[in-house]
C-alpha positions in Angstrom: -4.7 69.5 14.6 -5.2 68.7 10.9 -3.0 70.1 8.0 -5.5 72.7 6.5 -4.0 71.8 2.8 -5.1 68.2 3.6 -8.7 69.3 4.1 -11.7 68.3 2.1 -13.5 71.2 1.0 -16.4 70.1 3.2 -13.7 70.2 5.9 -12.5 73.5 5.0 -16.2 75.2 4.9 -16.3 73.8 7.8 -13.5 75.4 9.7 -14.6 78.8 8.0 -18.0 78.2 9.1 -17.3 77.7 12.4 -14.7 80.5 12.6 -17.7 82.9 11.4 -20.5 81.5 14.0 -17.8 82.4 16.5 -17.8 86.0 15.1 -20.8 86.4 16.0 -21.7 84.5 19.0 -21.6 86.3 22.5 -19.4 85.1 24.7 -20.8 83.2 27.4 -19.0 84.7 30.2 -17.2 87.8 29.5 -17.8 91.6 28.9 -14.9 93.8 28.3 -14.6 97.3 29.7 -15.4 100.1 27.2 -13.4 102.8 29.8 -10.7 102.9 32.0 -11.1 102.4 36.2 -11.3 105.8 36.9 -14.3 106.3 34.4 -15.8 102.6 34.8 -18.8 103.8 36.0 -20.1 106.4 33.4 -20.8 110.1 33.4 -23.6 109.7 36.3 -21.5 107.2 38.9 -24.1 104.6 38.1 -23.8 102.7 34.9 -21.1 100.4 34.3 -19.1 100.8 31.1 -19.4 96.9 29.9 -20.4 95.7 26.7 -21.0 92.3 25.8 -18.3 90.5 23.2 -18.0 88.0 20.9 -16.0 84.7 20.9 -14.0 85.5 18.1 -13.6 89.4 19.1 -12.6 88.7 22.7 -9.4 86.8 21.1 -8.8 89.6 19.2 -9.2 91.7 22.5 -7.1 89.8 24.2 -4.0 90.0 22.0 -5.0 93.8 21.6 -4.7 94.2 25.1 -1.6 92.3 25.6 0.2 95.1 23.6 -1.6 98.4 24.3 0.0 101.4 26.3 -0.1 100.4 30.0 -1.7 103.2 31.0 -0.4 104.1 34.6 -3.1 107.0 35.6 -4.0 110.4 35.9 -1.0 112.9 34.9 1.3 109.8 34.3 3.1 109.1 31.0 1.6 105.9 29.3 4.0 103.4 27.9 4.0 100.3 26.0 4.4 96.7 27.7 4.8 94.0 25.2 2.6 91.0 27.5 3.3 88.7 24.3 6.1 89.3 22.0 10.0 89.7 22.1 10.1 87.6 25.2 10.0 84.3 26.4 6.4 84.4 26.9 6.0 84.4 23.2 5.2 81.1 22.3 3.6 80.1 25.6 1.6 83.1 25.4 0.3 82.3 21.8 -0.1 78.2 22.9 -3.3 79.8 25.5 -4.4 82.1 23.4 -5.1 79.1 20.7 -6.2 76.9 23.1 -8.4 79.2 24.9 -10.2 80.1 21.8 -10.7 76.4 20.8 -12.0 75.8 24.0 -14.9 78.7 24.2 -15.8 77.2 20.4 -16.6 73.4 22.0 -20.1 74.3 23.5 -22.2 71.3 23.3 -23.6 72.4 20.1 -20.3 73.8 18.7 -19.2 73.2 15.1 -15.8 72.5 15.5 -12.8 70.3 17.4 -9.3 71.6 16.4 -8.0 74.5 14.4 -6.1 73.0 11.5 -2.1 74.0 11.2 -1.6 76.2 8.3 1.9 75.2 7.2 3.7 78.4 5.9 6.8 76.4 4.9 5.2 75.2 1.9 7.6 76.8 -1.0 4.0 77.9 -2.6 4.4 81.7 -2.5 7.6 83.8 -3.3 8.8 85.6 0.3 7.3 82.9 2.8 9.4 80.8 5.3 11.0 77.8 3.4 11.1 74.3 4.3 14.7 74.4 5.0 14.0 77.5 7.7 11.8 75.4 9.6 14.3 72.8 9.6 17.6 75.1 10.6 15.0 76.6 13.3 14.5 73.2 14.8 18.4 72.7 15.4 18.3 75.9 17.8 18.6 73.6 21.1 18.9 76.5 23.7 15.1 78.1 23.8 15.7 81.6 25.0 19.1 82.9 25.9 19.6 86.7 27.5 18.5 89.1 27.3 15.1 87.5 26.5 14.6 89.6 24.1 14.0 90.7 20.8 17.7 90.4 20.4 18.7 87.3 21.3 21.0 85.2 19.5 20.8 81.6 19.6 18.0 81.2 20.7 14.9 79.2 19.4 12.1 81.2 20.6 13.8 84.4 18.9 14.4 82.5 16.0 11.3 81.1 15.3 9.4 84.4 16.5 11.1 85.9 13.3 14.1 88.4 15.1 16.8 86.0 14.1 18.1 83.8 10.5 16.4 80.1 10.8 20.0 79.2 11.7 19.5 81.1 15.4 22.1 84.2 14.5 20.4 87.8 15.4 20.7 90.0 13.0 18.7 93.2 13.0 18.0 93.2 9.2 16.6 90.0 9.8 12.4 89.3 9.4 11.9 85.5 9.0 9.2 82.9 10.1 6.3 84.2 12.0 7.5 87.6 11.4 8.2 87.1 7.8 4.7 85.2 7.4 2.7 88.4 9.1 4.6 90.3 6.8 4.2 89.2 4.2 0.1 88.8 5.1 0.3 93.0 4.9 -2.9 94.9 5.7 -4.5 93.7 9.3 -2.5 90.8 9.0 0.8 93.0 9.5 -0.4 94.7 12.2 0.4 93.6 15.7 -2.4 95.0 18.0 -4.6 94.1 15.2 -3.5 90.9 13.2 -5.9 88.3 15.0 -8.8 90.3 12.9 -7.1 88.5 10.1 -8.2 84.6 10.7 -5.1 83.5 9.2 -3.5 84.5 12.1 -5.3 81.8 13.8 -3.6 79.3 10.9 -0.2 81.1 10.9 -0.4 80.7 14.8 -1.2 77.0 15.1 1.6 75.8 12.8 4.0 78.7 15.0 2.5 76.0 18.0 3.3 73.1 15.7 7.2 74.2 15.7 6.9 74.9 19.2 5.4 71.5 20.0 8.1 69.7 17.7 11.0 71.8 19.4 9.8 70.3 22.8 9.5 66.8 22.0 12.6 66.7 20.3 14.9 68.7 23.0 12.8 67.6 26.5 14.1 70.6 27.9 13.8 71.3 31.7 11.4 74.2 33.0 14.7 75.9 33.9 15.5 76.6 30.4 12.6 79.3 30.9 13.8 82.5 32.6 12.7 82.8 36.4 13.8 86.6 36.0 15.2 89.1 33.9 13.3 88.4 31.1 10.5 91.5 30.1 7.7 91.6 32.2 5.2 89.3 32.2 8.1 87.0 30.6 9.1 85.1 33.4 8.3 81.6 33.9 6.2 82.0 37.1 4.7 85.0 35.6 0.4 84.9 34.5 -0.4 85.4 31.6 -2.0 88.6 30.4 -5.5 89.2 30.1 -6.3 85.7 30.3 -8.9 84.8 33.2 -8.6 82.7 35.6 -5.0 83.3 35.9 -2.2 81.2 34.6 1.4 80.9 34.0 3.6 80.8 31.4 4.8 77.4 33.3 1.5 76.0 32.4 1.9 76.0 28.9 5.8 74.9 28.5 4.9 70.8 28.2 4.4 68.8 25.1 0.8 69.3 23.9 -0.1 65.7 23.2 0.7 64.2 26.8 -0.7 67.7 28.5 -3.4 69.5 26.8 -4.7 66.6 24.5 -4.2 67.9 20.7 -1.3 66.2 18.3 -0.4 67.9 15.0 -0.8 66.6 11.7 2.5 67.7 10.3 5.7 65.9 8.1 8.3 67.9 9.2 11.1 69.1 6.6 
């Protein structure tokens, strides 16, 4: 995955050119429900609520539904379940969500390989992560400590999610990294259930990976550094991933990218 500030400009068009053909190219294989179970089959009991979706829209759906309100049924209260944020699952979550997209834009015709790493730690614009916060984040050696959470302390998934200072101490005042860099994106960008509409989240995302990928080459942690409980559900190590289809675990997607799912990054870390 290249450095986007690295790019030709025939390179960049190219990126953005593919990003929009995916925009507006049905996806090959899924629909997405327009109504819940109960009223999945329309006023008349006979016509499914489906409607077809595009590449690009069905990885904005997909983050979408990962934080909606779980809605439980009739008469029950609804309430919100985080799927992808303030938990482990964070960063493992995010790692498929990439990949699957960059998968579904490979046809045989398709206009694009990898996503390029957009790397917010340039010191270009006032209020974005610095060099130096990527660096501290990198000396976090524990990756999730309890209560797998959103207020964790020392721990590197927490920190580089944006709960924590780069240096791994919580501190509820604190937005910096990923958080700081959505943020500071305002607007859709800012928005959780929405920020994938934003294709800078797709940027902002990869170099998130980049860290990620970086943290576990550099640390080789064991699989029992993830949580096998207590963490938030849909958190836990053996836990699937949600929406994604066929199932798959967060597990899965805790290796080092270039020996496991074939992609290197194009980064000079600080």
């Amino acid at each position: 995955r290249r450095n986007l500030l690295d790019l030709s400009k025939e390179e960049k068009n190219h990126f953005v050119q593919a990003l929009d053909m995916a925009k507006h190219t049905t996806h090959p294989l899924f629909v997405i429900a327009t109504r819940r179970s109960e009223e999945i089959l329309g006023p008349d009991g006979n016509t499914p609520q489906f409607e077809n979706i595009s590449i690009y829209n069905y990885f904005v759906w997909t983050h979408y539904y990962s934080v909606k309100k779980t809605f439980l049924g009739a008469g029950q209260e609804s309430f919100e379940v985080d799927f992808s944020h303030e938990g482990p699952a964070f960063l493992t979550w995010h790692r498929y969500h990439l990949l699957r997209l960059e998968r579904d834009m490979q046809t045989e015709n398709g206009p694009i390989r990898r996503n390029p790493a957009g790397n917010v730690a340039r010191p270009m614009v006032q209020r974005l992560p610095e060099p130096q916060d990527v660096a501290q984040c990198l000396e976090v050696g524990l990756f999730d400590t309890p209560p797998f959470y959103s207020n964790s302390t020392n721990s590197f998934r927490n920190t580089v999610e944006g709960y924590s200072d780069p240096s791994g101490k919580y501190d509820p005042a604190v937005r910096s990294l990923h958080n700081l860099a959505h943020l500071f994106l305002n607007g859709t960008g800012g928005q959780t259930h929405l920020s994938p509409n934003d294709p800078i989240f797709v940027l902002l995302h990869t170099f998130t990976d980049a860290v990620f990928d970086e943290w576990l080459r550099r640390y080789n942690p064991d699989i029992s550094t993830f949580p096998l409980e207590n963490a938030p559900i849909g958190h836990n190590r053996q836990y699937n991933m949600v929406p994604f289809w066929p199932p798959i675990t967060n597990t899965e997607m805790f290796v080092t990218a270039p020996d496991n799912l074939g992609y290197t990054y194009e980064v000079q870390w600080p």
